[in-house]
N, CA, C and O atoms as CSV, one atom per row, in Angstrom:
chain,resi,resn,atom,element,x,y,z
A,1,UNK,N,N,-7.004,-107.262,-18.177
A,1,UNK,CA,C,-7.248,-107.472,-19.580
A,1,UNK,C,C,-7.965,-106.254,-20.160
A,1,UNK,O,O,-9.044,-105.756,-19.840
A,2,UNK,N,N,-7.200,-105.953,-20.973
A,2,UNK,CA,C,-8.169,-104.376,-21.910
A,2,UNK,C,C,-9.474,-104.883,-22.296
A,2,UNK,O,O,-9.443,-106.001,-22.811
A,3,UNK,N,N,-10.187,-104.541,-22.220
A,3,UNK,CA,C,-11.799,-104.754,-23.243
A,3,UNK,C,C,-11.752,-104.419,-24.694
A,3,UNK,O,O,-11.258,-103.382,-25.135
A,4,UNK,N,N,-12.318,-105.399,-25.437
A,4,UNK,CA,C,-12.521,-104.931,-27.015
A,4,UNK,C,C,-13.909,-103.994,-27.223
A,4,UNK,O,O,-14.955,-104.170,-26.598
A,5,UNK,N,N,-13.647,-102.825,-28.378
A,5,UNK,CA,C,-14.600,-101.934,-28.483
A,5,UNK,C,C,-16.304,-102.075,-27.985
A,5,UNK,O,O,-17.192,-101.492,-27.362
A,6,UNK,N,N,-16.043,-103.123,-28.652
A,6,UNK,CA,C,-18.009,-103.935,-28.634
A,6,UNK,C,C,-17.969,-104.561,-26.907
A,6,UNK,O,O,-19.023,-104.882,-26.358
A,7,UNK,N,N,-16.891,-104.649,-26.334
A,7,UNK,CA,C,-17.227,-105.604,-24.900
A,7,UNK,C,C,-17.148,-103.970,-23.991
A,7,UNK,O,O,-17.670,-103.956,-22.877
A,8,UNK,N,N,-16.492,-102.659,-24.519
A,8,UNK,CA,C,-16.566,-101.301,-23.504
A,8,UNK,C,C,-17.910,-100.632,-23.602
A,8,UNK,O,O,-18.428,-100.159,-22.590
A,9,UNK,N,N,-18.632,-100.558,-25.047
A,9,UNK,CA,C,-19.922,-100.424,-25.548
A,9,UNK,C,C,-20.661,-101.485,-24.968
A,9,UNK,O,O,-21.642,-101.015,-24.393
A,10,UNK,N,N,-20.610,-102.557,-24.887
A,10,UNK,CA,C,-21.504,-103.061,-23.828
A,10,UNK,C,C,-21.902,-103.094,-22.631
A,10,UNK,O,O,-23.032,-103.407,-22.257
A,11,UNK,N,N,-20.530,-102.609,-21.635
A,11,UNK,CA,C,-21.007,-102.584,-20.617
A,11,UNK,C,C,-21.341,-100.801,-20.333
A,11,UNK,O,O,-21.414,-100.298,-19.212
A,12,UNK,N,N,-21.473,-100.216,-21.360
A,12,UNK,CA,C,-21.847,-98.505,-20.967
A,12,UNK,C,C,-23.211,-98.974,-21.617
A,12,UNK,O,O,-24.039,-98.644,-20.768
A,13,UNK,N,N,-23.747,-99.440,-22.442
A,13,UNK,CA,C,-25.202,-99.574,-22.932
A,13,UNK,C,C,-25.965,-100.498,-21.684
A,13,UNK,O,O,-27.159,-100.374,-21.411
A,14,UNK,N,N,-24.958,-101.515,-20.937
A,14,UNK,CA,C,-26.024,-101.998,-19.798
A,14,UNK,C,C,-25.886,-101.371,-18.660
A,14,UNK,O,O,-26.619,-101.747,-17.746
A,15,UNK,N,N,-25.072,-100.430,-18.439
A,15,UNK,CA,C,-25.100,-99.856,-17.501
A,15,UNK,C,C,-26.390,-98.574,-17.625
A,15,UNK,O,O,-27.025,-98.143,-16.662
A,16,UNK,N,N,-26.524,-98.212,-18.816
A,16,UNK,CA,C,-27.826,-96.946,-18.731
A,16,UNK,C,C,-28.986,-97.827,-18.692
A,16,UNK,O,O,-29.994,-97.470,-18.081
A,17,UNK,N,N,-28.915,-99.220,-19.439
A,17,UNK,CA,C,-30.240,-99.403,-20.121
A,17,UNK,C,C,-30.887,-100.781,-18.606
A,17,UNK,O,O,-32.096,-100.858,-18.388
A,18,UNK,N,N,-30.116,-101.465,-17.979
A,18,UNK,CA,C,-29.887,-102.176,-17.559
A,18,UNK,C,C,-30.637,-103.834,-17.764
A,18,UNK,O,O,-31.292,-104.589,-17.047
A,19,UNK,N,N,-30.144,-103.852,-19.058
A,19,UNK,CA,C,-30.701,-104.931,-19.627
A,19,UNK,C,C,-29.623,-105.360,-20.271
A,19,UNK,O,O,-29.111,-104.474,-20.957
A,20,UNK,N,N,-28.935,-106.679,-20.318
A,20,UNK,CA,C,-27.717,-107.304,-21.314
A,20,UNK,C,C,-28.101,-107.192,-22.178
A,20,UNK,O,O,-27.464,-106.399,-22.873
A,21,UNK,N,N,-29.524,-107.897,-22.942
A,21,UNK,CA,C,-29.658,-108.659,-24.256
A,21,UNK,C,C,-29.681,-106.897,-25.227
A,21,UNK,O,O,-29.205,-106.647,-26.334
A,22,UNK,N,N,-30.499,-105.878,-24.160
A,22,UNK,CA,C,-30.204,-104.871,-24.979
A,22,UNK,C,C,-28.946,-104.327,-25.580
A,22,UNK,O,O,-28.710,-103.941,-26.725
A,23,UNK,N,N,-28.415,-104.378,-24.815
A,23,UNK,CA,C,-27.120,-103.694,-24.247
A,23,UNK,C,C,-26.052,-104.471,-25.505
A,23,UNK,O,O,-25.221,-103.957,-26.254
A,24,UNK,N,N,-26.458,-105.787,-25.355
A,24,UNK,CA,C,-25.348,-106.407,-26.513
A,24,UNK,C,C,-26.303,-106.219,-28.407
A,24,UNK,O,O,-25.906,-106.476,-29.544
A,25,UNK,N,N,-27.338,-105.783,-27.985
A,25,UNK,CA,C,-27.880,-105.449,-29.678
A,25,UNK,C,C,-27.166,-104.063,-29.774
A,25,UNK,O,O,-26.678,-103.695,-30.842
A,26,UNK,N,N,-27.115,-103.345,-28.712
A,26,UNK,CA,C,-26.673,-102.141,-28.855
A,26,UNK,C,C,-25.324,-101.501,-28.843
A,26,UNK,O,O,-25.050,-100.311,-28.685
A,27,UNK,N,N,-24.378,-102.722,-29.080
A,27,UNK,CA,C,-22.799,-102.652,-29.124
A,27,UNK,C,C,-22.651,-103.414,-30.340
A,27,UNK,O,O,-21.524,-103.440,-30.833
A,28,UNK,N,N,-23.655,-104.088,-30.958
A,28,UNK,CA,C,-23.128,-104.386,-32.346
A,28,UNK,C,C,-23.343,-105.777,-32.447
A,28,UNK,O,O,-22.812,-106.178,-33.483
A,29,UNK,N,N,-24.085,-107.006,-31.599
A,29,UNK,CA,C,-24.400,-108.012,-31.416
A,29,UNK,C,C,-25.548,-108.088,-32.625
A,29,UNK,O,O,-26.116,-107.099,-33.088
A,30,UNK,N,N,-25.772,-109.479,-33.044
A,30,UNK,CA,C,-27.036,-109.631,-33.909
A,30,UNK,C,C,-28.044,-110.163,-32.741
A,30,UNK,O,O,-27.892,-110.596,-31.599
A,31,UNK,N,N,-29.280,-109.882,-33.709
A,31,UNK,CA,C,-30.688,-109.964,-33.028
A,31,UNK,C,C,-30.248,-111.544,-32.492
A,31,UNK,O,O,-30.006,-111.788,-31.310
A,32,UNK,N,N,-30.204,-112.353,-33.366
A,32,UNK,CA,C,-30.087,-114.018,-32.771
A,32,UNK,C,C,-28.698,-114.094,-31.862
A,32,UNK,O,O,-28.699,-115.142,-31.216
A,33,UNK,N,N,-27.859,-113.523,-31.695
A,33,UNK,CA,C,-26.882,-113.941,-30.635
A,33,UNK,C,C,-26.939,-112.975,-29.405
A,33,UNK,O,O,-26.242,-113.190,-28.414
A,34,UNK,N,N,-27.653,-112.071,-29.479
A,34,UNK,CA,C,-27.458,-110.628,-28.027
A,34,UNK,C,C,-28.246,-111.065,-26.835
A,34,UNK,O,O,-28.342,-110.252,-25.916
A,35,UNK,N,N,-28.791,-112.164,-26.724
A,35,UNK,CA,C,-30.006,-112.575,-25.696
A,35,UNK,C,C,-28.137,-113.751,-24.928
A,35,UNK,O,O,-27.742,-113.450,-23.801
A,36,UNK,N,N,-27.564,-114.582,-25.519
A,36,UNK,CA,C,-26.539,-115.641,-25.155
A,36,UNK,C,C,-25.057,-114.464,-24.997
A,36,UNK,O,O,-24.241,-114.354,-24.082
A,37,UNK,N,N,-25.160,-113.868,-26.052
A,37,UNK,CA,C,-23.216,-113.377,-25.882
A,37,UNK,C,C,-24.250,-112.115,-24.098
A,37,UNK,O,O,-23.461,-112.168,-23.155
A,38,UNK,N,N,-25.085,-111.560,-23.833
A,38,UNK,CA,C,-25.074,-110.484,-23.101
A,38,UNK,C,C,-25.154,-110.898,-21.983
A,38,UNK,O,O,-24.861,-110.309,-20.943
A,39,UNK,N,N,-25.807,-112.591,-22.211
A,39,UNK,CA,C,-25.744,-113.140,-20.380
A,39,UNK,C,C,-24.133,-113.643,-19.820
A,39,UNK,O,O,-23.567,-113.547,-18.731
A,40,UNK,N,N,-23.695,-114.281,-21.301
A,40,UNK,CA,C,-22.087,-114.481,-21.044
A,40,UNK,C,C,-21.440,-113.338,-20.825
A,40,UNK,O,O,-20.346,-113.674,-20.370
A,41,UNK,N,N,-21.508,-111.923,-20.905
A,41,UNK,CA,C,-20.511,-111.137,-20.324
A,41,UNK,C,C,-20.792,-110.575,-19.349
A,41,UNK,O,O,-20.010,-109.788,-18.815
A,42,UNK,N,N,-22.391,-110.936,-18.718
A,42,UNK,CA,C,-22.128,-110.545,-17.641
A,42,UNK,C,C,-21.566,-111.358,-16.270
A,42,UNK,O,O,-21.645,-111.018,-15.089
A,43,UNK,N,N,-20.955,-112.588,-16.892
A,43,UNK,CA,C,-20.378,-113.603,-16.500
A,43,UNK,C,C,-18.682,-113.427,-16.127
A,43,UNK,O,O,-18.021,-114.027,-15.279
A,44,UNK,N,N,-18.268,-112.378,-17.092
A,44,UNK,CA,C,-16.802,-112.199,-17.146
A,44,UNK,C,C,-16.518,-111.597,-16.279
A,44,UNK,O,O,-17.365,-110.770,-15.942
A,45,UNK,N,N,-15.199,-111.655,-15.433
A,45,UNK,CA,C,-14.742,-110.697,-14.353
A,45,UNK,C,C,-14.705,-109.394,-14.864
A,45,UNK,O,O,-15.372,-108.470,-14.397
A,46,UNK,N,N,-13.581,-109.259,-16.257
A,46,UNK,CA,C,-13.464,-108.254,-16.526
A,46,UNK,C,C,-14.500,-106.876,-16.369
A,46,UNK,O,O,-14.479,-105.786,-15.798
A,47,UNK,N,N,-15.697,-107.912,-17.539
A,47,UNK,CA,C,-16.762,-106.749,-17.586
A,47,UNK,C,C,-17.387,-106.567,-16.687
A,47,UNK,O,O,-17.658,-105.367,-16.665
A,48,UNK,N,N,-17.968,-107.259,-15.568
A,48,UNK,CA,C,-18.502,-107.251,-14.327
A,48,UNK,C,C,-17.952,-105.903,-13.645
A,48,UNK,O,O,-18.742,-105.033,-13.278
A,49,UNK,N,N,-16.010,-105.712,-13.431
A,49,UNK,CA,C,-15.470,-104.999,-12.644
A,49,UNK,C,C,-15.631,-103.699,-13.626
A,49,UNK,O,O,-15.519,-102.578,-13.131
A,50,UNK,N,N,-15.850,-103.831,-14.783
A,50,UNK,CA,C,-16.010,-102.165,-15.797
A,50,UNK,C,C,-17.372,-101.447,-15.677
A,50,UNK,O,O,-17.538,-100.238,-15.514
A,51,UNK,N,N,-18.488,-102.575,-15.807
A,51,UNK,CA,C,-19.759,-102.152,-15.030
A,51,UNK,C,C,-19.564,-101.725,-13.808
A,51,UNK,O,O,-20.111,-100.654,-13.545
A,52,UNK,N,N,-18.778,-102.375,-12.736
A,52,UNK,CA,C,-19.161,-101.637,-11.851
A,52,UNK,C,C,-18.437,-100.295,-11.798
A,52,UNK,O,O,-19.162,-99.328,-11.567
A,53,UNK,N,N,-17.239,-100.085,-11.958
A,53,UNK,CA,C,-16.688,-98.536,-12.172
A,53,UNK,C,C,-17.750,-97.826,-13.202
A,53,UNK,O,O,-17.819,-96.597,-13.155
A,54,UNK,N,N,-18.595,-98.549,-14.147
A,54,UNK,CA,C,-19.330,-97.426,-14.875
A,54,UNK,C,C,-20.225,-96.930,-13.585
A,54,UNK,O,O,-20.173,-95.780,-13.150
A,55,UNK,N,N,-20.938,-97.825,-13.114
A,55,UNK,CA,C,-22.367,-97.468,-11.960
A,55,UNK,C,C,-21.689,-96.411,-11.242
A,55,UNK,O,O,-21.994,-95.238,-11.456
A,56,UNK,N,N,-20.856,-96.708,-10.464
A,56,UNK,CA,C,-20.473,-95.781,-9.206
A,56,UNK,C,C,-19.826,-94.549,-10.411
A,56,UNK,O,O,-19.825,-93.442,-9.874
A,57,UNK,N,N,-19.383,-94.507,-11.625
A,57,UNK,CA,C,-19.409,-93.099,-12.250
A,57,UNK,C,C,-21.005,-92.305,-12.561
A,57,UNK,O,O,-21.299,-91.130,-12.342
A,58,UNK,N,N,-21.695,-93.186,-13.025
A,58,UNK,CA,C,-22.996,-92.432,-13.055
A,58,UNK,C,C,-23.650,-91.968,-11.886
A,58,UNK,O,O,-24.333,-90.950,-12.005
A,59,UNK,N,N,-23.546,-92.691,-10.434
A,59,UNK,CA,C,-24.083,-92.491,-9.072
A,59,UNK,C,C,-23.276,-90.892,-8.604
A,59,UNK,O,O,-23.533,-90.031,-7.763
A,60,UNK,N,N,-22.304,-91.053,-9.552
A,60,UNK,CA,C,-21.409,-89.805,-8.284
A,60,UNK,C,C,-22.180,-88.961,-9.559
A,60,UNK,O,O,-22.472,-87.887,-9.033
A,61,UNK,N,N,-22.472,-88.938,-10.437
A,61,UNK,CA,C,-22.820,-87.634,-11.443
A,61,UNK,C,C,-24.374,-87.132,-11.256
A,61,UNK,O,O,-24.926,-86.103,-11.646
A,62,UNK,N,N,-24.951,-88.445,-10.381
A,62,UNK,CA,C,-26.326,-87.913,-10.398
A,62,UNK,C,C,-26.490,-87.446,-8.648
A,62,UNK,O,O,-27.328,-86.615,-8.295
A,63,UNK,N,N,-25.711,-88.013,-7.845
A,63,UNK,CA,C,-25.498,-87.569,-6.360
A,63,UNK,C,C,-24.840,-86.542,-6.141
A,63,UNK,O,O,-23.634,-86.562,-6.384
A,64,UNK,N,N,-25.435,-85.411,-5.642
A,64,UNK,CA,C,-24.573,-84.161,-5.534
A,64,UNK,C,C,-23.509,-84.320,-3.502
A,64,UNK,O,O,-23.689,-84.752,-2.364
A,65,UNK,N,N,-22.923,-83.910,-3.991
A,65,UNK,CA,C,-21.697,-84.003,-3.100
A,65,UNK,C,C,-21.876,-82.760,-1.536
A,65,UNK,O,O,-22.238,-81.597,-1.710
A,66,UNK,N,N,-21.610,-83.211,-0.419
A,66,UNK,CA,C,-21.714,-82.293,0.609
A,66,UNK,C,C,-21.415,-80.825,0.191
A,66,UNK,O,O,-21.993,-79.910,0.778
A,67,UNK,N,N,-20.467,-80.559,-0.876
A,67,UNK,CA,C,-19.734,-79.493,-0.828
A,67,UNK,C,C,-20.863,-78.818,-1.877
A,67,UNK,O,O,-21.442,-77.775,-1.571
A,68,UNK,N,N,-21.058,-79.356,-2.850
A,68,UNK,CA,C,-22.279,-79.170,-3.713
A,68,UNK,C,C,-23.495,-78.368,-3.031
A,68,UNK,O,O,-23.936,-77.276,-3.389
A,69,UNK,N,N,-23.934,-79.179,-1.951
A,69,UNK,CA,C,-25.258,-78.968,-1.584
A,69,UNK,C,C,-24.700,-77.084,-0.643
A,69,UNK,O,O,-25.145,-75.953,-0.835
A,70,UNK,N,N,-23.794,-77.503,0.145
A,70,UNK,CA,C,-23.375,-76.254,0.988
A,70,UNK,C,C,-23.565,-74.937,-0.133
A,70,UNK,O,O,-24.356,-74.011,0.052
A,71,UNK,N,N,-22.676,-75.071,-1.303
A,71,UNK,CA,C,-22.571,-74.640,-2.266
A,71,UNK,C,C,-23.844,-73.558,-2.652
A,71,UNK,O,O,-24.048,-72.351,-2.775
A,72,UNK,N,N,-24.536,-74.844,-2.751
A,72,UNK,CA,C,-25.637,-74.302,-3.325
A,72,UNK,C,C,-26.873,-73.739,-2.563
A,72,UNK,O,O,-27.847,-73.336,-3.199
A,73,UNK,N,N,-26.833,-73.703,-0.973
A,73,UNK,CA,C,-27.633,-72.737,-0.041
A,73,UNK,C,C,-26.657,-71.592,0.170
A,73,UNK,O,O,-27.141,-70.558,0.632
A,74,UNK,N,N,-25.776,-71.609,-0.011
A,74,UNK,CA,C,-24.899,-70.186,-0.012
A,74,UNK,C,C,-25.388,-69.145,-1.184
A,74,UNK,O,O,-25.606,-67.933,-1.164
A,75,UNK,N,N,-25.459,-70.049,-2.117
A,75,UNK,CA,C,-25.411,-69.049,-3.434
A,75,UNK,C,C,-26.897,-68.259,-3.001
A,75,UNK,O,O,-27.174,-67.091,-2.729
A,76,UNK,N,N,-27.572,-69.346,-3.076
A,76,UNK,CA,C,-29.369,-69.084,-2.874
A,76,UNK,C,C,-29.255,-67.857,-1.819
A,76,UNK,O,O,-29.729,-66.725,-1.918
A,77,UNK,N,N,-28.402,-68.488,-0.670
A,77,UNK,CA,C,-29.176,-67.294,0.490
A,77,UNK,C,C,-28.317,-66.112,-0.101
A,77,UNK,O,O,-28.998,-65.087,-0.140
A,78,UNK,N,N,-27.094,-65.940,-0.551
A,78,UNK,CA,C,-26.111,-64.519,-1.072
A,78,UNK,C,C,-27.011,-63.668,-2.306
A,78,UNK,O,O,-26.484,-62.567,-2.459
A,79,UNK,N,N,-28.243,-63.857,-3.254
A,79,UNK,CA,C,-28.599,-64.022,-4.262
A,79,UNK,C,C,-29.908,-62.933,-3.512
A,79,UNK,O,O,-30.866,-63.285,-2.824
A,80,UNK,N,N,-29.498,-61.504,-3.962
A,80,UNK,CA,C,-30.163,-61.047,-3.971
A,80,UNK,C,C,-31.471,-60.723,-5.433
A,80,UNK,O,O,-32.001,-59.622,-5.582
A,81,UNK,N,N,-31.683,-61.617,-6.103
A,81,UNK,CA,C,-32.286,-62.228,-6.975
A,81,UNK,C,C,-33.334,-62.566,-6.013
A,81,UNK,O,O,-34.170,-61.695,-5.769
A,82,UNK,N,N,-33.422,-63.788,-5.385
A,82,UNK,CA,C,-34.276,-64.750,-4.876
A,82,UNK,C,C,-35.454,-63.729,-3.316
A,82,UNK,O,O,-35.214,-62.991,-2.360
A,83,UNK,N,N,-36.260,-64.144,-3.748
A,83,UNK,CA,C,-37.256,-64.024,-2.129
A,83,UNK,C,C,-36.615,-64.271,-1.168
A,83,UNK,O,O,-35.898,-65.238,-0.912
A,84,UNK,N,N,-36.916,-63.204,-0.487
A,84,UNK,CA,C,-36.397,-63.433,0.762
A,84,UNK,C,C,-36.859,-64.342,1.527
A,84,UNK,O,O,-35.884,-64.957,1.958
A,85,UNK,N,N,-37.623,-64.686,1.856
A,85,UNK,CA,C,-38.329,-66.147,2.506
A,85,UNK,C,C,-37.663,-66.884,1.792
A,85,UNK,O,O,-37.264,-67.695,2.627
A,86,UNK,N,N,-37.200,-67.231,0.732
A,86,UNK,CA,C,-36.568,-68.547,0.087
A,86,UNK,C,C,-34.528,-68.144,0.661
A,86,UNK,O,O,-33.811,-69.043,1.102
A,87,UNK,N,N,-34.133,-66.972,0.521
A,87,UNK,CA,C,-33.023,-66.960,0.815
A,87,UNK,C,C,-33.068,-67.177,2.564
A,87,UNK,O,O,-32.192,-67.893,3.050
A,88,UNK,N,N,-33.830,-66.712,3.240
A,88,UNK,CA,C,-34.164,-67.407,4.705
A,88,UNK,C,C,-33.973,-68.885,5.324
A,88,UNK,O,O,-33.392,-69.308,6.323
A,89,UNK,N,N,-34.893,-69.620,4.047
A,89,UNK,CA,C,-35.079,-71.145,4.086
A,89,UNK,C,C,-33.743,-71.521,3.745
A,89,UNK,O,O,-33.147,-72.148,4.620
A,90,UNK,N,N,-33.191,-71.311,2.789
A,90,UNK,CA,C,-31.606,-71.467,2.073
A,90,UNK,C,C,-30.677,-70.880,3.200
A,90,UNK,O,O,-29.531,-71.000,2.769
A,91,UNK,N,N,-30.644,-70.241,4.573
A,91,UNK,CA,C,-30.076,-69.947,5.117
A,91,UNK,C,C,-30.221,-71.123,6.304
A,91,UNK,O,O,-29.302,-71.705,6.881
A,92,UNK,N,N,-31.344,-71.251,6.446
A,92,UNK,CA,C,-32.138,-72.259,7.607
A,92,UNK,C,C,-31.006,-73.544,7.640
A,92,UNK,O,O,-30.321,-74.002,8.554
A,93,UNK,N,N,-31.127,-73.847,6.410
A,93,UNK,CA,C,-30.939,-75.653,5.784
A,93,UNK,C,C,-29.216,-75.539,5.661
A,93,UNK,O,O,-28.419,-76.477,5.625
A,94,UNK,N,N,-28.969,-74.275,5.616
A,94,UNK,CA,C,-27.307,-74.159,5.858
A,94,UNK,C,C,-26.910,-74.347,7.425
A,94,UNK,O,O,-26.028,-75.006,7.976
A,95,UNK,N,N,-27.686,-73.698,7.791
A,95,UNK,CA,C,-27.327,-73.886,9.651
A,95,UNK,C,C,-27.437,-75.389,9.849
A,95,UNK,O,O,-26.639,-75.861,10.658
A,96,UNK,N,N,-28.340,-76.286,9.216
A,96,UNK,CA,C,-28.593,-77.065,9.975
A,96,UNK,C,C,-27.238,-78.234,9.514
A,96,UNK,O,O,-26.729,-79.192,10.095
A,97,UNK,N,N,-27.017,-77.595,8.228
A,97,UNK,CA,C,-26.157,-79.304,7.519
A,97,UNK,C,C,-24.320,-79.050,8.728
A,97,UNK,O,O,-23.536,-79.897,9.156
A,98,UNK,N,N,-24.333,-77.581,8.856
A,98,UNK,CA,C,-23.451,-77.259,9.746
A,98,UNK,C,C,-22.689,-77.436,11.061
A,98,UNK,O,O,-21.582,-77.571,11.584
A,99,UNK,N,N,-24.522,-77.312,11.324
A,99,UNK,CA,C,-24.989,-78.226,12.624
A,99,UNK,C,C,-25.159,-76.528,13.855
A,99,UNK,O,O,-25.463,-76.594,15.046
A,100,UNK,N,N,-24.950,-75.614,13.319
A,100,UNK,CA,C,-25.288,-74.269,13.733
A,100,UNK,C,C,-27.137,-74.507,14.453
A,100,UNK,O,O,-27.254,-73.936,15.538
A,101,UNK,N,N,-27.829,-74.892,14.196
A,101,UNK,CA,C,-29.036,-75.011,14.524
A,101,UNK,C,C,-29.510,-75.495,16.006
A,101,UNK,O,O,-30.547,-75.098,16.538
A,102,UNK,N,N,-28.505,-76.503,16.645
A,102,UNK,CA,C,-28.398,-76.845,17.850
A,102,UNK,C,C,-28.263,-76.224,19.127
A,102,UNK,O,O,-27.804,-75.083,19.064
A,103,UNK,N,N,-28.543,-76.666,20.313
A,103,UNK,CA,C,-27.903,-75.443,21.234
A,103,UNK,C,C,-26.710,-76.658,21.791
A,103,UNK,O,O,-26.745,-77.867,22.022
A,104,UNK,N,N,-25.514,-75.404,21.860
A,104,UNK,CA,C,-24.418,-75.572,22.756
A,104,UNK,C,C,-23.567,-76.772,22.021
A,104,UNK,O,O,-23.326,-77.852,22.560
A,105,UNK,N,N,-23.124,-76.369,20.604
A,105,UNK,CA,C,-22.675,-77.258,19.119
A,105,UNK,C,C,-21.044,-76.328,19.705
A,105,UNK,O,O,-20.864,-75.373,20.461
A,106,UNK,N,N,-20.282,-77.053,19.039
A,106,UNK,CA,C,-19.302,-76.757,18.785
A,106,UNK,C,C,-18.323,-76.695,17.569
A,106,UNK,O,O,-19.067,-77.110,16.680
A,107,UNK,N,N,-17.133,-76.440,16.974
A,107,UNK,CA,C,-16.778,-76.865,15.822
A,107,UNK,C,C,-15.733,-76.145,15.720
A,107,UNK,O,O,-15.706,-74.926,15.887
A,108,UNK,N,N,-14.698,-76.930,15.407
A,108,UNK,CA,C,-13.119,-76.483,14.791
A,108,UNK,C,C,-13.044,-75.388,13.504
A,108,UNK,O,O,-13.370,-75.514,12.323
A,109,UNK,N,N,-12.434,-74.194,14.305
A,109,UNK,CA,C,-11.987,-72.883,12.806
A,109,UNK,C,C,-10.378,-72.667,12.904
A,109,UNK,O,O,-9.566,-72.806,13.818
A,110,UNK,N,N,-10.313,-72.369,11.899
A,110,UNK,CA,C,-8.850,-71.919,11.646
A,110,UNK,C,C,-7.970,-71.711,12.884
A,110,UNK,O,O,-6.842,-72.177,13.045
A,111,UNK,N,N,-8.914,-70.657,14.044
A,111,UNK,CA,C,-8.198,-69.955,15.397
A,111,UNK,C,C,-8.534,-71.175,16.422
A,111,UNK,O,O,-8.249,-70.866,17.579
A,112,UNK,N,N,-8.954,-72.202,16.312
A,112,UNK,CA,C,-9.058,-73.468,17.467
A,112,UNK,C,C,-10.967,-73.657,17.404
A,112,UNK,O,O,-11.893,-73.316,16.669
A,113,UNK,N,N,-10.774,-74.337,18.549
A,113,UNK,CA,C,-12.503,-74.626,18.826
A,113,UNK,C,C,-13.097,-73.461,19.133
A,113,UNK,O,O,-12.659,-72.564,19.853
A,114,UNK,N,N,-14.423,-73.534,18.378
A,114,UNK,CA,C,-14.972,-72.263,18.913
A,114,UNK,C,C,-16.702,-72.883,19.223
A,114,UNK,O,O,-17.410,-73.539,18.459
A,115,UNK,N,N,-16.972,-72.438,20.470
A,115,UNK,CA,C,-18.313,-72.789,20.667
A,115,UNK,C,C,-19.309,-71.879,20.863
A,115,UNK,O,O,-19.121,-70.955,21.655
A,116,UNK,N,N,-20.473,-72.004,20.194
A,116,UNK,CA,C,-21.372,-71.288,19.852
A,116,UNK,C,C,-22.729,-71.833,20.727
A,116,UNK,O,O,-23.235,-72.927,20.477
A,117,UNK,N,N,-23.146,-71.106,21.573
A,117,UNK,CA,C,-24.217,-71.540,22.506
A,117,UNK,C,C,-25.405,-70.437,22.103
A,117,UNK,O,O,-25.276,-69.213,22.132
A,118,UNK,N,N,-26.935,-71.406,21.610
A,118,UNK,CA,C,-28.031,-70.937,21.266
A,118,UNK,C,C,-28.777,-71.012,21.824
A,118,UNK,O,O,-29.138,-72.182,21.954
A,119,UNK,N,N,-29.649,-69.938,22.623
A,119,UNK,CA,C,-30.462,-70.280,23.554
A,119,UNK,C,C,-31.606,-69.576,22.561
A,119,UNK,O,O,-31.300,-68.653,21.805
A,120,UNK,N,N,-33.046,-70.152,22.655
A,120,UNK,CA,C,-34.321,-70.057,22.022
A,120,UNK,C,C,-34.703,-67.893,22.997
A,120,UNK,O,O,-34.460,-67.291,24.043
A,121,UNK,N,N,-35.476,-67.647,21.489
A,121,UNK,CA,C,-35.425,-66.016,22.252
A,121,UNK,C,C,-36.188,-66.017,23.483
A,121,UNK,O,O,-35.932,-65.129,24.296
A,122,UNK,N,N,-37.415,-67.186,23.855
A,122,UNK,CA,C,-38.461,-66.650,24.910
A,122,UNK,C,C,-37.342,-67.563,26.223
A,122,UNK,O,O,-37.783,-67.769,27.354
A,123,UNK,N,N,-35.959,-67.996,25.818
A,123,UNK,CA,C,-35.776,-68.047,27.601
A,123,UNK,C,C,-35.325,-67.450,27.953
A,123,UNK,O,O,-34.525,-66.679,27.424
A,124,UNK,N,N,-35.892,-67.614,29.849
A,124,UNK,CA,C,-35.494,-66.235,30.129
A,124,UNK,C,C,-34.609,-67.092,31.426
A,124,UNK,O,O,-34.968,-67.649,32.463
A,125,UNK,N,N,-33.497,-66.901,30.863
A,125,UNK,CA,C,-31.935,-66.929,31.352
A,125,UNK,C,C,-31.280,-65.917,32.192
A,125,UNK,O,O,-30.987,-64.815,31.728
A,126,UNK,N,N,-31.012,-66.285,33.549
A,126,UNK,CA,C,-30.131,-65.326,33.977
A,126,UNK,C,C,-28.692,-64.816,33.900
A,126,UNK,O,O,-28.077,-65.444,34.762
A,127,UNK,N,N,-28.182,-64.297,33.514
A,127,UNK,CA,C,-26.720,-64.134,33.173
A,127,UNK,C,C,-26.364,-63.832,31.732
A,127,UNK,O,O,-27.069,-63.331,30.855
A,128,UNK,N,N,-25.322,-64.180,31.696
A,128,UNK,CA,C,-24.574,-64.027,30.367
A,128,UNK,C,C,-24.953,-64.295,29.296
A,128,UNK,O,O,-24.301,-65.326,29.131
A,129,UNK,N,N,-25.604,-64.157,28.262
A,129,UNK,CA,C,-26.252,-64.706,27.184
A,129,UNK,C,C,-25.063,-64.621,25.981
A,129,UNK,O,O,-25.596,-64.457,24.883
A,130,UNK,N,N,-23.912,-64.675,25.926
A,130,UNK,CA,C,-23.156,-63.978,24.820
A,130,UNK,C,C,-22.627,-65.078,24.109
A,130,UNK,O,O,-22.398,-66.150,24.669
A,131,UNK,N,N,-22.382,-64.838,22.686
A,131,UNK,CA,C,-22.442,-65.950,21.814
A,131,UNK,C,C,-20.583,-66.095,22.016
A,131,UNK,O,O,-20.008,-65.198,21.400
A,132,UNK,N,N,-19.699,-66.996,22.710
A,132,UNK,CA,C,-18.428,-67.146,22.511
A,132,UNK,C,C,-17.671,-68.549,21.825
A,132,UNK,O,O,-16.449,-68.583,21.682
């Protein structure tokens, strides 16, 4: 069922404000009916299922996304702008979401698996130390 203007305005005014009775003064309801018509729509399937596609649109706009966050320690650590101690830290928090930070991690590239073995600088390891 399509929604009428005042029932799509209602459920975007209770979705920010999260109050019906507001929410229906604020789609065009009078003071004496917005407390009864705002509890009845949140009664309706319809509007119930439009609220909820509004929520999960506002959640994804205020939740930044894996690719986002990667995004945005790249820029930081590439940004010769920024302190170096901060492009460091922005480098740190990239290794780790990567999972680079671990010893003996692995992870799929373009050319197949490639594994990357980290040993801490004070051990003292005999042999081969080479990153393959």
């Amino acid at each position: 069922m399509k929604l009428t203007p005042k029932q799509e305005k209602f459920c975007e005014f209770y979705v920010a404000l999260g109050n019906a009775t507001e929410a229906a003064k604020k789609a065009g309801h009078s003071e004496k009916t917005a407390k009864s018509v705002g509890s009845e729509n949140l009664t309706k399937p319809d509007l119930r299922n439009r609220i909820g596609e509004l929520t999960v649109q506002e959640q994804e706009k205020r939740i930044a996304k894996a690719e986002e966050v990667l995004a945005f320690f790249t820029a930081a650590m590439r940004d010769g702008n920024v302190q170096m101690k901060d492009r460091l830290r922005a480098a740190e928090n990239l290794a780790k979401r990567m999972g680079l930070d671990r010893e003996d991690r692995s992870f799929d590239s373009d050319e197949g698996e490639t594994k990357i073995v980290i040993q801490p600088e004070d051990a003292s390891v005999e042999g081969d130390n080479e990153i393959y």
